[in-house]
C-alpha positions as CSV (number, residue, x, y, z in Angstrom):
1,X,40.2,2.5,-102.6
2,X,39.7,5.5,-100.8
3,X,39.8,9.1,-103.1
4,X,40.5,11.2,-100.2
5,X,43.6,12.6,-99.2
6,X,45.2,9.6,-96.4
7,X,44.9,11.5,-92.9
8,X,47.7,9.7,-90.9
9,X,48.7,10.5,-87.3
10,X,50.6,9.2,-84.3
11,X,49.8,7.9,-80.9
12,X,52.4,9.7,-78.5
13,X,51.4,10.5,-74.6
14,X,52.7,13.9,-73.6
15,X,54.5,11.9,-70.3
16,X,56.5,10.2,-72.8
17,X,58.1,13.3,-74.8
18,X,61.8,13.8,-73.7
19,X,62.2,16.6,-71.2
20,X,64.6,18.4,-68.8
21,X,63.0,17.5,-66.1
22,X,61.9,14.1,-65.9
23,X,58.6,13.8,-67.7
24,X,57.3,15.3,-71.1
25,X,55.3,18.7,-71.3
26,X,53.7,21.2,-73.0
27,X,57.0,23.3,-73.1
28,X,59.8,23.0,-76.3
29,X,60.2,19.2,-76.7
30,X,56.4,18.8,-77.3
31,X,56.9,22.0,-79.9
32,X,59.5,20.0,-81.8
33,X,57.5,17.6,-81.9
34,X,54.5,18.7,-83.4
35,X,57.0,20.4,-86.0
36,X,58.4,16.9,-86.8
37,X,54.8,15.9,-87.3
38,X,54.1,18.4,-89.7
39,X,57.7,18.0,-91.6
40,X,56.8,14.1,-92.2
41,X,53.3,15.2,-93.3
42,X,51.0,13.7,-90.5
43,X,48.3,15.6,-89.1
44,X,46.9,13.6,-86.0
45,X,48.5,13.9,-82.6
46,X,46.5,11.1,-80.7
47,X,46.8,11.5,-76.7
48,X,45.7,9.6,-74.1
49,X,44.1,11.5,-71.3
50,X,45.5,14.3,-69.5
51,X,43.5,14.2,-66.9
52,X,45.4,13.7,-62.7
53,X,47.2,10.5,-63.1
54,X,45.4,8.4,-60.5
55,X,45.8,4.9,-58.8
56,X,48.9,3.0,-60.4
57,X,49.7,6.3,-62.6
58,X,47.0,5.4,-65.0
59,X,45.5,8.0,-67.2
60,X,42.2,5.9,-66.8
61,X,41.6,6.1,-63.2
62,X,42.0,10.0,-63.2
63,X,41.4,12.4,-59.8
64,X,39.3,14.4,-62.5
65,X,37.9,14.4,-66.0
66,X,38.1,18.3,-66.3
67,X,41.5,19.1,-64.6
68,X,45.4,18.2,-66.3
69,X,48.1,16.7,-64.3
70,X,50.7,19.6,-63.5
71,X,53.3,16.9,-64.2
72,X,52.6,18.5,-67.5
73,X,53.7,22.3,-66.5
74,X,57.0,23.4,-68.5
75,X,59.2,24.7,-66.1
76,X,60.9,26.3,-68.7
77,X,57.9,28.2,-70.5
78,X,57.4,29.6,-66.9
79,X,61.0,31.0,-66.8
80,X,60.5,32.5,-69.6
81,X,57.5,34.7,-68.5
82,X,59.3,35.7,-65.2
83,X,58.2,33.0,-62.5
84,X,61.5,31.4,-62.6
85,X,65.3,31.2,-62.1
86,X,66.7,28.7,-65.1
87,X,65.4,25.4,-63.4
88,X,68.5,22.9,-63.6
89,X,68.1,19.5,-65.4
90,X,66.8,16.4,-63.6
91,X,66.2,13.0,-64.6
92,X,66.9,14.1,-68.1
93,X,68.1,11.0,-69.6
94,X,65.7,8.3,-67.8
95,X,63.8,5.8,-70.5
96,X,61.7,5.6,-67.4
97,X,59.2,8.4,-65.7
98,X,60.1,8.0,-61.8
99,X,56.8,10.0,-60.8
100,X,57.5,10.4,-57.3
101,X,60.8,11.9,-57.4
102,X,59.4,14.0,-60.7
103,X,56.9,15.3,-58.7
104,X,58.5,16.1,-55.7
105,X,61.2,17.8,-58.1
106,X,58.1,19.6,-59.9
107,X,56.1,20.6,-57.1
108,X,59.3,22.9,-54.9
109,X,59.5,25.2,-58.0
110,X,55.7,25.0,-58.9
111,X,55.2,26.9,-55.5
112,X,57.7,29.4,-56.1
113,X,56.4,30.2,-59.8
114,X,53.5,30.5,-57.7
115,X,54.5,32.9,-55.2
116,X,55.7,35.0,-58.1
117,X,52.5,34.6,-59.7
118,X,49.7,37.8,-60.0
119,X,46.4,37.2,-60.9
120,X,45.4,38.4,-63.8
121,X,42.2,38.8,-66.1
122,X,42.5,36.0,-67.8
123,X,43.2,33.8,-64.6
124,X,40.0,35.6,-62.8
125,X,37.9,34.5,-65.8
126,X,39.0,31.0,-66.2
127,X,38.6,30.2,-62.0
128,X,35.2,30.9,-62.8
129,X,34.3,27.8,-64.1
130,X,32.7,25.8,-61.7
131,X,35.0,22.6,-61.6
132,X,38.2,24.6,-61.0
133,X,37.8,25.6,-57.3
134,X,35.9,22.0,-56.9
135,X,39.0,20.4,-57.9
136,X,41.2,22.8,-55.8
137,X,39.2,21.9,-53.1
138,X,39.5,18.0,-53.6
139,X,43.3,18.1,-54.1
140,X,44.0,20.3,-51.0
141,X,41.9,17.9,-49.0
142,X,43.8,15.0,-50.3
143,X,47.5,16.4,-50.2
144,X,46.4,17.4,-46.3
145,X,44.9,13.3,-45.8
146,X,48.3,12.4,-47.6
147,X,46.3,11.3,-50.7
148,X,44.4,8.7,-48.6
149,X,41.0,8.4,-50.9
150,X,38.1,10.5,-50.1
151,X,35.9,8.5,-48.6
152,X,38.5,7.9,-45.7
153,X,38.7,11.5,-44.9
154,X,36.9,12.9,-41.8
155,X,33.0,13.2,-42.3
156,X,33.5,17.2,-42.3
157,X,35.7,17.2,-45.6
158,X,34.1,13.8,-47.4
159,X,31.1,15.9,-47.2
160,X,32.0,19.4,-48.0
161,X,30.2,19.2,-51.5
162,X,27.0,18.4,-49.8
163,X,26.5,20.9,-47.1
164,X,29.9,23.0,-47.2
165,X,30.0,23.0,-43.5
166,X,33.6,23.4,-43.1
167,X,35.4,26.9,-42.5
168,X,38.0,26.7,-45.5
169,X,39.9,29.8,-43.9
170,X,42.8,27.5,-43.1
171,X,43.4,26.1,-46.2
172,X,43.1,29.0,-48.5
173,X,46.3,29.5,-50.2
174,X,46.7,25.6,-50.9
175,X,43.4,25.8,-52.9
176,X,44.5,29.1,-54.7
177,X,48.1,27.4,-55.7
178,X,46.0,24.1,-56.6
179,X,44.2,26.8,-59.0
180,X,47.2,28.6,-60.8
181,X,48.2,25.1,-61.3
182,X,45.0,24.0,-63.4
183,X,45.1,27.6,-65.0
184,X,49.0,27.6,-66.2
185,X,48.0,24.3,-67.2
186,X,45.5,25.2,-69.6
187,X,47.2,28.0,-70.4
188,X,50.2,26.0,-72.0
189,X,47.7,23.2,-73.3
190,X,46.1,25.7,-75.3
191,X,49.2,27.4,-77.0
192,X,50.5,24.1,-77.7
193,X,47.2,23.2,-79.5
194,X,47.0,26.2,-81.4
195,X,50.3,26.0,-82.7
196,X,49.7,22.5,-83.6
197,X,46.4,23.4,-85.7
198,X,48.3,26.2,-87.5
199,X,50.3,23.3,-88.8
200,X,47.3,21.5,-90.1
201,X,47.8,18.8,-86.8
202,X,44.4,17.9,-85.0
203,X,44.7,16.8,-81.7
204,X,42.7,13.7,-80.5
205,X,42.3,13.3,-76.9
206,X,40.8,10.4,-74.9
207,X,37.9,10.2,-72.3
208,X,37.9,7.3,-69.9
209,X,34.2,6.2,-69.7
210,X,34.5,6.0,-66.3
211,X,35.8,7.8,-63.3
212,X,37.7,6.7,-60.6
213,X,36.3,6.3,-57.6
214,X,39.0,8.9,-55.8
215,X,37.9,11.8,-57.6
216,X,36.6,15.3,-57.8
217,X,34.1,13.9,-59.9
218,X,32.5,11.3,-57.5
219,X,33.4,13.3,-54.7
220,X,31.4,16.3,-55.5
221,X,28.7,14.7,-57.3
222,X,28.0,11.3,-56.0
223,X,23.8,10.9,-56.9
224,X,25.6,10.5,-60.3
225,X,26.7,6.8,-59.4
226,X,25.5,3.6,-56.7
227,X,27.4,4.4,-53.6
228,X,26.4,3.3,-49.5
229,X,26.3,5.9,-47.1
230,X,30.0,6.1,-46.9
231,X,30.8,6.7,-50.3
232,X,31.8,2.9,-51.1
233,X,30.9,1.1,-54.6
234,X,28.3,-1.1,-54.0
235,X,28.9,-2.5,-57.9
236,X,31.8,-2.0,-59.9
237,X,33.3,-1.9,-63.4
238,X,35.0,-3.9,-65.5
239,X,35.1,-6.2,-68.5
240,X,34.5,-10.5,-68.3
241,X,36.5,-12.8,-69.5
242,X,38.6,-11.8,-72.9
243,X,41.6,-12.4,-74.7
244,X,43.0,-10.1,-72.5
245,X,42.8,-12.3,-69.1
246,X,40.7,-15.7,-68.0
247,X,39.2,-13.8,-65.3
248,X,38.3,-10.6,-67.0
249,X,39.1,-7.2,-65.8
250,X,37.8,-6.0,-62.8
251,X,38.7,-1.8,-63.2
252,X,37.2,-1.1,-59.7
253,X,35.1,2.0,-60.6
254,X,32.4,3.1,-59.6
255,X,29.1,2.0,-61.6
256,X,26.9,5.2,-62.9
257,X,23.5,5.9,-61.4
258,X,21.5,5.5,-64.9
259,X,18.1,6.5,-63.5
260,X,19.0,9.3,-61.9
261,X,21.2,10.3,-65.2
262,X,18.7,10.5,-66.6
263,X,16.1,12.4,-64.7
264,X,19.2,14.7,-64.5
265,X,19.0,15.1,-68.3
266,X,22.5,13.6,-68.6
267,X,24.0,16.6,-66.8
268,X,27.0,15.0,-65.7
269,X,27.8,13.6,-69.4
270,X,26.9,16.6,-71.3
271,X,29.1,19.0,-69.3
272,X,32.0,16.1,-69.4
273,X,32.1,15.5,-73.2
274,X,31.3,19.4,-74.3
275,X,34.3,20.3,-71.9
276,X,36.7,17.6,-74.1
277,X,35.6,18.9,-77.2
278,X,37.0,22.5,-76.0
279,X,39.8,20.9,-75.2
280,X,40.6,18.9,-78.0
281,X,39.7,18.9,-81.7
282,X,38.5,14.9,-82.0
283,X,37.5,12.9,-78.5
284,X,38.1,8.9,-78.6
285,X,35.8,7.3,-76.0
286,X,37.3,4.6,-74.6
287,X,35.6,1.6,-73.6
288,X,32.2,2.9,-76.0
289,X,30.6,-0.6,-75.5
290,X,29.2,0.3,-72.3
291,X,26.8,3.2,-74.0
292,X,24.6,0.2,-74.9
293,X,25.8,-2.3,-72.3
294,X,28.0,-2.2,-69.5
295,X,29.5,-5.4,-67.1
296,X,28.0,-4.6,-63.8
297,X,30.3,-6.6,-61.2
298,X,29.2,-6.7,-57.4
299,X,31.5,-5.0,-55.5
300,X,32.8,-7.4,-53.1
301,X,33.6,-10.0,-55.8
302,X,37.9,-10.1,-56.2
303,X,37.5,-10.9,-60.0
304,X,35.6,-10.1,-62.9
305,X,34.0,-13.6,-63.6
306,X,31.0,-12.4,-61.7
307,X,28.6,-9.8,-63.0
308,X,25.9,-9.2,-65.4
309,X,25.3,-6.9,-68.4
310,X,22.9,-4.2,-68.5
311,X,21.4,-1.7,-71.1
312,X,22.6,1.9,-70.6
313,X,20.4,4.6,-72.3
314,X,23.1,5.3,-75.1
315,X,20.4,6.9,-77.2
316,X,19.1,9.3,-75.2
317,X,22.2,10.7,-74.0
318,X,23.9,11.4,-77.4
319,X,20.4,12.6,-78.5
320,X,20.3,15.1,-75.7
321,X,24.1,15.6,-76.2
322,X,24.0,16.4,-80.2
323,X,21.0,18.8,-79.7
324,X,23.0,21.0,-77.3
325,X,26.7,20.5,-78.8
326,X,26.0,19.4,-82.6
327,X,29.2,19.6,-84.0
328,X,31.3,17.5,-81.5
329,X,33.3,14.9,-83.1
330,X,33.7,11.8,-81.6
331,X,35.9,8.3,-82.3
332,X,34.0,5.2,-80.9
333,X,36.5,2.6,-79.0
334,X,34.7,-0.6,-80.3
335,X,36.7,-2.6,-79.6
336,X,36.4,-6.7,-78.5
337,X,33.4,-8.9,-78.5
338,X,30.4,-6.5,-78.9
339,X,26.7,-7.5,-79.5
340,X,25.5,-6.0,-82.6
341,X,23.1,-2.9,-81.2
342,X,26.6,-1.4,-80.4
343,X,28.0,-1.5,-84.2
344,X,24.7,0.1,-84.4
345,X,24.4,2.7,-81.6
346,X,27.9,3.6,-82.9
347,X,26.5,4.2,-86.9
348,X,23.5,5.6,-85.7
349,X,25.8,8.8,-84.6
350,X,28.2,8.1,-88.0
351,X,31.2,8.1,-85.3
352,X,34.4,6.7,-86.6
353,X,35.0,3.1,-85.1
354,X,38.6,1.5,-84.7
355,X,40.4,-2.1,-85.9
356,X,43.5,-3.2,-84.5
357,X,45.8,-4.8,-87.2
358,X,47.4,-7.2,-84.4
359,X,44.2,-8.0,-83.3
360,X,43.0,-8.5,-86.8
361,X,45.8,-9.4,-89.0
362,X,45.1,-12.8,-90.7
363,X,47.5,-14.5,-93.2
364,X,44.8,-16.5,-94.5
365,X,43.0,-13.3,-96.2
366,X,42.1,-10.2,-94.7
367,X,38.8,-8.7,-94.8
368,X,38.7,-5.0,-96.8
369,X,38.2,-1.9,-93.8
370,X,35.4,0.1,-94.7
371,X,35.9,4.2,-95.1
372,X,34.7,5.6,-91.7
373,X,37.2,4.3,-89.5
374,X,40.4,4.8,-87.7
375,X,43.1,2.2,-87.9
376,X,45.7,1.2,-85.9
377,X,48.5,-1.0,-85.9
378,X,48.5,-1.2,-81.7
379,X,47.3,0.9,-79.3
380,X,48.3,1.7,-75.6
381,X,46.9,-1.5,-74.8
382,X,48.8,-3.4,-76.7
383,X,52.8,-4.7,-77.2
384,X,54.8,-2.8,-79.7
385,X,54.4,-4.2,-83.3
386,X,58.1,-5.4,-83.5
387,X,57.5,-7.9,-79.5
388,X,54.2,-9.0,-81.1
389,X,55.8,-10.1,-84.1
390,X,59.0,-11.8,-82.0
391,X,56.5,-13.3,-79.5
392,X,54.4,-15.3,-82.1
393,X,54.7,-19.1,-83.2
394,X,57.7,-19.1,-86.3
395,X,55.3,-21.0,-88.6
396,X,53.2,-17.8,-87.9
397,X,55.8,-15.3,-88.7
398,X,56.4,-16.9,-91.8
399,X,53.1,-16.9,-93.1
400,X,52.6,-13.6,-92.1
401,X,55.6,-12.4,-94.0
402,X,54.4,-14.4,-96.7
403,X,51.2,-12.8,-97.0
404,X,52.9,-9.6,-97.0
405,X,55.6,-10.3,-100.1
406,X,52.2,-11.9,-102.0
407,X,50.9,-8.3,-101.4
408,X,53.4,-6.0,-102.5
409,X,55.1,-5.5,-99.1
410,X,58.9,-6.0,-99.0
411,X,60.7,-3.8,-96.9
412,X,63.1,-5.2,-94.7
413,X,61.4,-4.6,-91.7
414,X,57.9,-6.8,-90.8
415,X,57.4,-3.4,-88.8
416,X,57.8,-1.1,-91.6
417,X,55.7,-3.8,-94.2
418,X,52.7,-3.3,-91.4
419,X,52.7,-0.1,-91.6
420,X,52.4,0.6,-95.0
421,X,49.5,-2.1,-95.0
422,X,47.7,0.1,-92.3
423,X,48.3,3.2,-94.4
424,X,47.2,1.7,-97.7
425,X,43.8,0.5,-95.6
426,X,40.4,1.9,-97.0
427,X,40.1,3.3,-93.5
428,X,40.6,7.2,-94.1
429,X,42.1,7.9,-90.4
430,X,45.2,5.6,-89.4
431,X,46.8,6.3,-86.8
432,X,50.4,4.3,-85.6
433,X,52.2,4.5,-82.6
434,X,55.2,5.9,-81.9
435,X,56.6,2.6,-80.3
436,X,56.0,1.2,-84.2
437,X,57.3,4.6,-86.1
438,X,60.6,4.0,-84.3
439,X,60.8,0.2,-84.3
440,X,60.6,-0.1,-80.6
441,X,60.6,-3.2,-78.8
442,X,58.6,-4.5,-75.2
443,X,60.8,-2.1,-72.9
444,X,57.9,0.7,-75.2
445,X,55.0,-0.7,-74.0
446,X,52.5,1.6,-72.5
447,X,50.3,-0.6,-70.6
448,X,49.3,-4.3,-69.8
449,X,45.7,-4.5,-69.4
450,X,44.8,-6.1,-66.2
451,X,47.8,-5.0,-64.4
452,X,48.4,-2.4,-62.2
453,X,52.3,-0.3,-61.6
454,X,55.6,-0.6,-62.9
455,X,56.5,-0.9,-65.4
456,X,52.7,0.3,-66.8
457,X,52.5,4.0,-68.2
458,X,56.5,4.5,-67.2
459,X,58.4,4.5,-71.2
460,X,59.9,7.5,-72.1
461,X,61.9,8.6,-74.8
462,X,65.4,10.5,-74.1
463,X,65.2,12.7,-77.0
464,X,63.4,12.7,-80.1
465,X,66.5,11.7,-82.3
466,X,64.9,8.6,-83.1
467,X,61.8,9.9,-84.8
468,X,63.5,12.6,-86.4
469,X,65.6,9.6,-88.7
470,X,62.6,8.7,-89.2
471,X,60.7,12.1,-90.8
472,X,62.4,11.3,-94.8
473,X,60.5,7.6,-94.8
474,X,57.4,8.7,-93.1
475,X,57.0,11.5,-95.9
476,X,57.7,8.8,-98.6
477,X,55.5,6.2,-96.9
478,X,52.3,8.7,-97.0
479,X,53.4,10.0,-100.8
480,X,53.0,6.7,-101.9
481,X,50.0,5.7,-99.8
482,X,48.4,8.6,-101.3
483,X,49.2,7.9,-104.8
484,X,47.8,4.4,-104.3
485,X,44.8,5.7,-102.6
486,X,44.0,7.8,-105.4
487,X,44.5,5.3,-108.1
């Protein structure tokens, strides 16, 4: 068994703290919060990313990889520096995030925190970064093309970032308000992660491999991935056939440009996964299969059955990466049916891989984890423990119970059984999600893969009361996970 200390953590997206105001944030619930954390003893806060929701609300198809969603701005923390009147409550008590209306709601007293705003030092150093006035640029564009997709806008704008032809005069104040946005943004981030690592919690975000298509990103640097002329895919991403769906999943973004990656010395990678590990203390990439192969899909195919895989250069980029940015650490999403050179591109690094305990949980005997992992008992991806265990054949609850009780586990809860069996792992990160710490069922679910809306990335809790009851048998569950770990 493992002699170290258990690490254990939680999967919780910021949208889904409780908040005044119709979506979590970085203001006084997310605070109590990370004290609850550190009163029940576990020391991972596991996000997914932060980044502009994009198409469908998804954290994966984001409108950037370096800018934050100002769904995300407290209201409150910025009445208490001065910006604001008391901002009334509004779509306190949803279990749902109704992201229009929220952001409507947001967005009237965002512009008059912003009127009230003066720049400052700190704000004149951080809109120095070159991606900040590139994003303000590519939101104002889009909120004056009602969010139609860049590569619908008139030539003049879609190709601003090549020749910067276009007299910007008229649309200077949007672009300075999208910029106190992204720095009030990072502003609170920041002060919520450094009160979180004074309590001993690390924070582990999550980079999409991919970008959306309707992004800063691929607007501004499009030699980076295979475009036409007008800034369409010409091959797309995705996944085959899985266990997931019979036709695979076809993600719809755009496919990088390897070749000229790499005569770019991995530019566009380097800068992307140094900036995360500022942000964040661990970074999970998601979908980290495609470092050694990725499912290239022609573009005008409607499914995902259709497409071929090809290498990608994992080795020279994390080469080039590690010599620049050595200490960046970094979780491997390994997930599914992988070819063996990725197990081994992934232990070639020594990053932490993940297993899945409904993926992998097997009555008939279960195979030992090895140390360098991270396990979980679901992720965003998947149902909440409790509906995966009511959804499956009886015969197959019963063994799986039975195998359980034969191994020491005999709460009353199945929930609560799995768990314990994830803590006592050899794994020495396990990570469980708050769906599962609170016994949630279906109406919790994050995301169904291959689906796109409602009710996908929309659960919300109204208060934290429910993980609070929860703090006493947490703090038990990782004594005695401890104790056996040590034996």
């Amino acid at each position: 068994m493992n002699s170290n200390m258990r690490k254990a953590g939680i999967l919780m997206p910021v949208a889904s703290l409780p908040g005044r105001h119709g979506c979590g944030t970085f203001g006084k619930e997310a605070y109590d919060f990370v004290k609850m954390m550190h009163q029940s003893g576990l020391c991972i806060w596991q996000l997914l990313p932060l980044n502009p929701l994009g198409y469908g609300n998804s954290p994966y198809q984001p409108y950037s990889s370096y800018a934050v969603d100002e769904l995300y701005i407290s209201l409150d923390v910025l009445a208490q520096q001065g910006l604001l009147e008391k901002v009334p409550s509004y779509h306190r008590n949803d279990d749902e995030i109704q992201y229009e209306v929220v952001r409507a709601f947001h967005d009237k007293y965002l512009r008059l925190a912003y009127q009230k705003f003066e720049k400052d030092e700190a704000y004149e150093s951080f809109i120095k970064q070159p991606w900040v006035k590139e994003y303000a640029i590519f939101k104002t564009f889009k909120v004056a093309n009602n969010l139609r997709p860049w590569n619908e806008w008139e030539k003049e704008q879609k190709d601003y970032p090549i020749n910067q032809k276009l007299d910007l005069s008229k649309y200077e104040d949007e672009i300075a308000y999208q910029m106190f946005l992204q720095f009030v943004l990072h502003q609170q981030w920041h002060a919520l992660k450094k009160y979180a690592n004074s309590l001993g919690i690390q924070m582990v975000g999550d980079i999409p491999f991919y970008v959306g298509l309707d992004s800063a990103d691929v607007w501004a640097h499009r030699e980076n991935f295979l475009l036409d002329q007008d800034g369409r895919p010409t091959f797309i991403a995705g996944v085959p056939p899985d266990y997931f769906s019979a036709t695979g999943q076809r993600w719809g973004n755009p496919i990088y440009n390897w070749d000229f990656m790499k005569k770019d010395k991995f530019t566009f990678w380097i800068e992307r996964l140094s900036y995360m590990g500022k942000m964040f203390d661990v970074v999970r990439v998601d979908h980290f299969r495609a470092f050694d192969t990725y499912w290239k899909i022609p573009a005008d195919c409607p499914t995902a059955i259709e497409g071929e895989w090809i290498e990608a250069p994992g080795y020279e980029l994390f080469d080039t990466l590690f010599k620049q940015y050595p200490n960046l650490t970094i979780v491997a999403e390994d997930l599914g049916d992988l070819r063996p050179e990725v197990l081994e591109l992934r232990d070639h690094y020594q990053f932490r891989g993940m297993r899945i305990v409904q993926f992998t949980f097997d009555p008939e005997g279960m195979e030992e984890d090895k140390k360098h992992l991270l396990v979980y008992t679901g992720t965003h991806d998947n149902d909440t423990t409790y509906s995966w265990y009511c959804k499956q054949p009886a015969s197959l609850r019963r063994k799986m119970r039975q195998y359980l009780w034969k191994h020491g586990y005999r709460k009353h809860s199945f929930v609560d059984d799995v768990i314990d069996y994830s803590l006592d792992s050899n794994a020495d990160m396990v990570i469980i999600p708050m769906s599962d710490w609170i016994h949630a069922g279906s109406q919790a679910r994050l995301n169904m893969p291959g689906s796109v809306g409602a009710p996908n990335w929309m659960w919300r809790m109204k208060d934290l009361r429910a993980f609070a009851k929860r703090i006493k048998q947490i703090k038990l569950d990782l004594l005695r996970a401890n104790r056996i770990n040590h034996d």
